[in-house]
N, C-alpha and C positions, 0 to 999 in steps of 0.2 A: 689416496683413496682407501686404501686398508685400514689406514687408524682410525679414519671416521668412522669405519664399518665398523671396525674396532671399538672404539671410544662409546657408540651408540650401545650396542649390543651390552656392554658393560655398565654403560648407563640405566641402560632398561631393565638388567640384572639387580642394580643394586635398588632401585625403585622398588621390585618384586620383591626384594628382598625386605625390606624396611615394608613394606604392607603386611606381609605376611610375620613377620614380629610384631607388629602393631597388633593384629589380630589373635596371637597368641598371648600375645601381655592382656589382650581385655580378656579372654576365655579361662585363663591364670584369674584374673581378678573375682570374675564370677565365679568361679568354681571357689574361692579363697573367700569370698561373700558368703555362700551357699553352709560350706562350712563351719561360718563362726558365727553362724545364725542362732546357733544351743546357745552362745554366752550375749545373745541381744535377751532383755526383758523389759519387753512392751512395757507400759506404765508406771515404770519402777522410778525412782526418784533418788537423786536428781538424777535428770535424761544427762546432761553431759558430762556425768560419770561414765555410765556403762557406754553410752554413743564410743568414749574416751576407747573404751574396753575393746569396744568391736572394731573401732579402726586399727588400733595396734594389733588383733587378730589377725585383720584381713593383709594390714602390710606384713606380718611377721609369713605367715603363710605365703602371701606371694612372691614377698624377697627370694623367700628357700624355695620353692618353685622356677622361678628365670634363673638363680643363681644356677639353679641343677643341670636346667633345661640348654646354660648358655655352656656350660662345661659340656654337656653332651657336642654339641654343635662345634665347638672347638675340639672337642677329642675326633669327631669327624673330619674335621677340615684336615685335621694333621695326616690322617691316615691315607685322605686322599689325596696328600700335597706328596707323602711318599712313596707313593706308585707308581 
C-alpha cells in the first residue's frame, strides 16, 4: 500500500515538474525572442538571410539561459540531497 502512495505521489511530482520546465523553456524563449528583435529587419532582403540571423539569436540566448537555469537547479538539488 505505501509504494503505490509512494509510486503516485512521485508520479504526480515528476508530471509538475516536467510542466513547470515546459513553461520555463517557453518563457526563456520569449523573453530570447523579445531580445533578438534589434537584429530582425522587416523588409530587408533576402528575408531568409536575417530570419537565418534571428533564429540563431533566439537559440544562442535561450541555450545559455536553460543551460544556467538547469546548473542552478542541479546545484540545488545537491544541496538539498546533503542535508
Amino acid at each position: 500500500m505505501f509504494r503505490t502512495i509512494a509510486t503516485a505521489a512521485i508520479l504526480a511530482l515528476t508530471v509538475t515538474a516536467a510542466q513547470a520546465s515546459d513553461s520555463l523553456a517557453d518563457r526563456v524563449h520569449a523573453a530570447a525572442e523579445k531580445a533578438c528583435a534589434v537584429e530582425a529587419a522587416p523588409g530587408m532582403r533576402p528575408a531568409t538571410h536575417y530570419d537565418a540571423i534571428v533564429q540563431q539569436c533566439v537559440y544562442r540566448i535561450s541555450d545559455s539561459a536553460m543551460t544556467k537555469y538547469q546548473a542552478q537547479a542541479t546545484a540545488a538539488q545537491g544541496k538539498l540531497a546533503n542535508k
